[in-house]
C-alpha positions in Angstrom: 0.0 0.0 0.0 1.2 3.6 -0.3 0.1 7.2 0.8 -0.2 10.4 -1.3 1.5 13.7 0.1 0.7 17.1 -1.0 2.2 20.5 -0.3 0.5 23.5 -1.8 1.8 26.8 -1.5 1.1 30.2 -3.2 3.5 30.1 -5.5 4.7 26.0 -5.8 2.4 22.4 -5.9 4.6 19.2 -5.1 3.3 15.8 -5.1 5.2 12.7 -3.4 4.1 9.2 -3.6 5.5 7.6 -0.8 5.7 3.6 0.9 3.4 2.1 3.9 6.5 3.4 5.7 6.3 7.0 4.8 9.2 6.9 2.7 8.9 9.0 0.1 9.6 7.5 -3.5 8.6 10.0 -6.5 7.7 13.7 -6.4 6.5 15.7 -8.9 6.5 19.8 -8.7 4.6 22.2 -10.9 4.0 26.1 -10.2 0.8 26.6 -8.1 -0.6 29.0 -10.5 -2.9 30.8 -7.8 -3.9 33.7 -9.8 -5.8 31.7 -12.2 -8.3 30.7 -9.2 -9.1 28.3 -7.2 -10.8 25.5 -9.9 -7.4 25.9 -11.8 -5.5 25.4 -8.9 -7.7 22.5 -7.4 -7.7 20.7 -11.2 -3.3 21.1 -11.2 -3.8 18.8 -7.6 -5.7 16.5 -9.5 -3.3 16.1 -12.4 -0.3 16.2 -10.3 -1.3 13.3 -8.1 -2.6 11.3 -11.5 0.9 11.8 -12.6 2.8 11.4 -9.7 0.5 7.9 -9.3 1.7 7.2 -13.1 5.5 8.1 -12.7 5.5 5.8 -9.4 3.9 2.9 -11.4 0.7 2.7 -8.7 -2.6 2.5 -9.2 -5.0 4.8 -7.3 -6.8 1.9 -5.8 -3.3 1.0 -3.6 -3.2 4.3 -2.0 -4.8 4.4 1.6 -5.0 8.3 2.2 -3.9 11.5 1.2 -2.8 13.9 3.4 -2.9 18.0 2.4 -0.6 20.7 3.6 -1.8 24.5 2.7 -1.7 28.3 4.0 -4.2 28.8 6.5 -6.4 29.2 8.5 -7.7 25.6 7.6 -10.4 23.4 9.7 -8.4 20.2 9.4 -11.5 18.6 11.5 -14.3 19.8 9.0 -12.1 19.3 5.8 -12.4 22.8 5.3 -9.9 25.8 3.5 -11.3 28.7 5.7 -9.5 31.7 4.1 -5.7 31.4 3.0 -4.3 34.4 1.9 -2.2 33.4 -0.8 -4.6 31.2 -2.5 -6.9 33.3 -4.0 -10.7 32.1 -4.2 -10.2 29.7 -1.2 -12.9 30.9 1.0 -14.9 28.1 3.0 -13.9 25.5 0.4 -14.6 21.8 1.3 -11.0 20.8 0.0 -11.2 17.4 1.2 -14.7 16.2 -0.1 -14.0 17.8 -3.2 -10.1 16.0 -3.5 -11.5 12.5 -2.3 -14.3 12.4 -5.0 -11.6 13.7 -8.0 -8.6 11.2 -7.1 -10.7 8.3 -5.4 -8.6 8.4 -2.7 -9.8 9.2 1.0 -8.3 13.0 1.7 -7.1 14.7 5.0 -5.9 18.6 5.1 -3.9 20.9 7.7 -2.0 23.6 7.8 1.4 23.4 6.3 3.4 24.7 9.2 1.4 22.1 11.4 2.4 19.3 9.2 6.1 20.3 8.7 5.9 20.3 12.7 4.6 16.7 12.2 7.2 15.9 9.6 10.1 17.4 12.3 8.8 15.4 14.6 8.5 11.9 13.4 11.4 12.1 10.5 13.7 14.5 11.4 15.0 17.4 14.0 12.2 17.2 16.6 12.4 13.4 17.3 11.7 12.7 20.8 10.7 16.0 22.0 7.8 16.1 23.1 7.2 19.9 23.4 8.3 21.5 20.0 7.4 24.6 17.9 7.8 24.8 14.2 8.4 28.3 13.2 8.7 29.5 9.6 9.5 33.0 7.9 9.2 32.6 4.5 6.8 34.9 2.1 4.6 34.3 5.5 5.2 33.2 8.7 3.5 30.4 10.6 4.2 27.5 13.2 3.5 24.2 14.1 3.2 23.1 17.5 3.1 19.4 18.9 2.2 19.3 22.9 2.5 16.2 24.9 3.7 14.4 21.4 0.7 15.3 19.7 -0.5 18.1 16.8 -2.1 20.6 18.4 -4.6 22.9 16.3 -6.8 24.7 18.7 -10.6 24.1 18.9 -11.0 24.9 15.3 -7.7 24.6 13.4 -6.0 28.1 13.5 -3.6 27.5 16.5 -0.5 28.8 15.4 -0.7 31.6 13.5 2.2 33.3 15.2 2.8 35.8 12.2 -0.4 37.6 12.7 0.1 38.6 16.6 0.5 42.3 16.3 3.6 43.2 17.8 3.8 46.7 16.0 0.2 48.7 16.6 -0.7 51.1 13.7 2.3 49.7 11.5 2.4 48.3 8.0 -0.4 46.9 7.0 -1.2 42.7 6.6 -2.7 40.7 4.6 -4.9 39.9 7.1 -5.9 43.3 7.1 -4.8 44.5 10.5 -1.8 46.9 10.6 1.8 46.3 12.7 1.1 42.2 12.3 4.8 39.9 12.5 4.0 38.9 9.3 3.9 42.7 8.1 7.3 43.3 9.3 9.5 40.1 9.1 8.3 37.7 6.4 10.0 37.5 3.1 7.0 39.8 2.0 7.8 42.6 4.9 11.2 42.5 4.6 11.0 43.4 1.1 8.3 46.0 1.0 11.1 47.9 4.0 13.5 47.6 1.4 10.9 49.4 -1.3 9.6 51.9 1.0 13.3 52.6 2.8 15.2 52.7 -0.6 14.0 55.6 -2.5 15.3 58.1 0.3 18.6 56.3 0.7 20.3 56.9 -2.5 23.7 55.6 -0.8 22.2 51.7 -0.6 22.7 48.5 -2.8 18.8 48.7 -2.9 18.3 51.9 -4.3 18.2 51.1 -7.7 16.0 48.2 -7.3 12.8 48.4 -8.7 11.3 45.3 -7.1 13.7 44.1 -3.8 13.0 40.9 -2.4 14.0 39.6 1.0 17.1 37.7 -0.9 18.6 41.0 -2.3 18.6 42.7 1.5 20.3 39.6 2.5 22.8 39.8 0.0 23.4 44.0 0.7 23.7 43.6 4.4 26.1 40.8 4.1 28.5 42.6 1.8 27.9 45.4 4.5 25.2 48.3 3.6 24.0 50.1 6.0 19.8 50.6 5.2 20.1 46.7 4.5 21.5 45.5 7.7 18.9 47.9 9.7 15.5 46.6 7.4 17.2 42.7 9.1 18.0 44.0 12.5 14.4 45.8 12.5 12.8 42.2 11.4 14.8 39.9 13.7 14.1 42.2 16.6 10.2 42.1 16.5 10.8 38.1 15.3 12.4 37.7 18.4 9.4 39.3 20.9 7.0 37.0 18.9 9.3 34.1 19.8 9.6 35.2 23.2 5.3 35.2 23.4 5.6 31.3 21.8 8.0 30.8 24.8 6.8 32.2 27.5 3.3 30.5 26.8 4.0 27.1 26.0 7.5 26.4 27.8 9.0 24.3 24.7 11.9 21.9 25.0 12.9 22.5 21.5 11.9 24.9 18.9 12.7 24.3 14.9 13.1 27.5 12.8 13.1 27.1 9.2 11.7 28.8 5.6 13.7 30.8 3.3 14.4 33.9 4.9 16.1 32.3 8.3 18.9 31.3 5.4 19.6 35.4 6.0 21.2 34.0 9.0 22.7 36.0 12.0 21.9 39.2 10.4 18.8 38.6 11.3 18.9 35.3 14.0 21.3 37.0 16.0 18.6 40.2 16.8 15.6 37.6 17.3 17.7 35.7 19.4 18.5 39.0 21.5 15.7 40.2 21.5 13.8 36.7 22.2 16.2 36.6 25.3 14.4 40.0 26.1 11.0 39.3 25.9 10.6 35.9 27.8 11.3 34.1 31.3 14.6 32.6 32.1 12.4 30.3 33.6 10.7 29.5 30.7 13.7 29.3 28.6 15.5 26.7 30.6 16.9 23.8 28.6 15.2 25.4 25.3 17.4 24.0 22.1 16.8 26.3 18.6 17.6 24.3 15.8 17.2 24.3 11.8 14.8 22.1 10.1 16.8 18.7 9.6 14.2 18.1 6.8 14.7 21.3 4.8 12.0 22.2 2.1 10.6 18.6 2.6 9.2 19.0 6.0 5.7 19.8 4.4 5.6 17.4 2.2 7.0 14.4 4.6 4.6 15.9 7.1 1.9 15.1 4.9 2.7 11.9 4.4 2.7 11.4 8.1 -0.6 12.9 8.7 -2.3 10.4 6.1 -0.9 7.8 7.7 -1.8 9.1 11.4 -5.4 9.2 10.3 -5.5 5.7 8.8 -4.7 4.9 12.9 -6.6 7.1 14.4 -10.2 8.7 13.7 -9.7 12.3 14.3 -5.7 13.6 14.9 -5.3 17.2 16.3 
């Protein structure tokens, strides 16, 4: 028998087939195309797992559950994609009725950053802790938190989302639509709108003559040593770091994973959050508390949801 994995993101849809094991054999990746709306999107799933299915040689029939990773906020309980903000058209869409009937195969969503907790846990950095936080800063920022061993998703599903505590009252605006939200200030997408905004006055910078930044170019500046760039990182890693100091002063971890693409700026920006997560939290609370880097990279959603298929053929209703 084998298990369907899916990670779908805003910009990037992968597909793994993997063994009764979990381990994944063949993937197959295609651009999400979001803009083109959510049947577009929701027919590339469906021709991604057929061919992922065909590439791997096994028929639908074999495959005991899919398991789905996405933005949130998701109602993994109900089946439900409540409102994701990168997935245009996504509102209140019964993702998992509509992906069983379509593939034939019996479906099972959560939010990615819950399932690359998952995946953490069971494959790779987190093993054996049993109090853990997944955080990722990418072109959002989410997490993933396991208590007692197990997913934990709140009474509805939207547990985690760590990148929309306001930590900056009447600054930039979210997505979400509130103003001064983590997201707003030290995603991928916040980093990069300080470097647009920041940029036009500061004719001295490596980013002034950049008509689009993204997070990756302020990376690049403030490592070869300019000045605005270094600030727009210190700015995002300090009000990282009071977020992370909230995660631990309320749930005490043992181990917290930090991973996406814009932690690869590295101690431009860790070393603020770190300060600045020393700052905001208990000693107390801190005590033993390991930070580590995703030991699964970019495969932690995917693996997790794997695992998460195969959780629910063992249990009736996971976290």
């Amino acid at each position: 028998m084998a298990f369907v994995g899916i990670d779908l993101g805003g910009t990037q849809l992968r597909v793994a087939v993997a063994d009764d094991r979990g381990r994944l054999k063949t993937v197959v990746r295609h651009p999400t195309e979001a803009a083109r709306g959510r049947q577009h999107v929701i027919n590339r799933i469906v021709d991604a797992v057929a061919e992922a299915l065909k590439e791997d040689g096994t028929a639908s029939g074999r495959v005991r559950a899919l398991g789905i990773g996405l933005p949130g906020p998701v109602d993994p309980a109900a089946g439900i994609v409540i409102s994701p903000a990168n997935l245009p058209g996504f509102r209140n869409v019964p993702l998992n009725r509509i992906l069983t009937r379509a593939t034939g195969i019996q479906s099972f969503l959560h939010h990615d950053a819950h399932l690359a907790a998952l995946g953490e846990h069971r494959r790779g950095a987190a093993r054996g802790a049993s109090e853990m936080i997944y955080v990722t800063v990418s072109t959002g920022i989410g997490a993933g938190l396991l208590l007692r061993g197990e997913l934990y998703a709140g009474a509805h599903g939207i547990a985690g989302e760590v990148g929309h505590i306001v930590v900056q009252p009447g600054g930039p605006l979210c997505t979400c639509g509130n103003r001064g939200c983590l997201e707003a200030i030290a995603s991928g997408t916040g980093i990069a709108r300080a470097a647009r905004e920041s940029a036009r006055g500061t004719p001295g910078s490596a980013l002034h003559g950049l008509e689009h930044p993204h997070a990756e170019d302020v990376a690049r500046a403030a490592r070869a040593g300019d000045e605005l760039a270094t600030a727009i990182l210190e700015n995002a890693g300090t009000y990282l770091g009071l977020a992370m100091g909230t995660l631990v002063n309320l749930f005490n971890p043992q181990l917290i994973v930090l991973g996406g693409s814009v932690i690869k700026s590295g101690n431009l920006l860790v070393g603020p959050m770190r300060r600045s997560m020393r700052a905001s939290s208990w000693k107390a609370s801190r005590r033993g508390l390991r930070i580590v880097g995703p030991a699964l990279g970019d495969d932690a959603g995917l693996i997790g949801a794997v695992e998460y298929a195969r959780l629910y053929t063992r249990h009736a209703r996971p976290a």
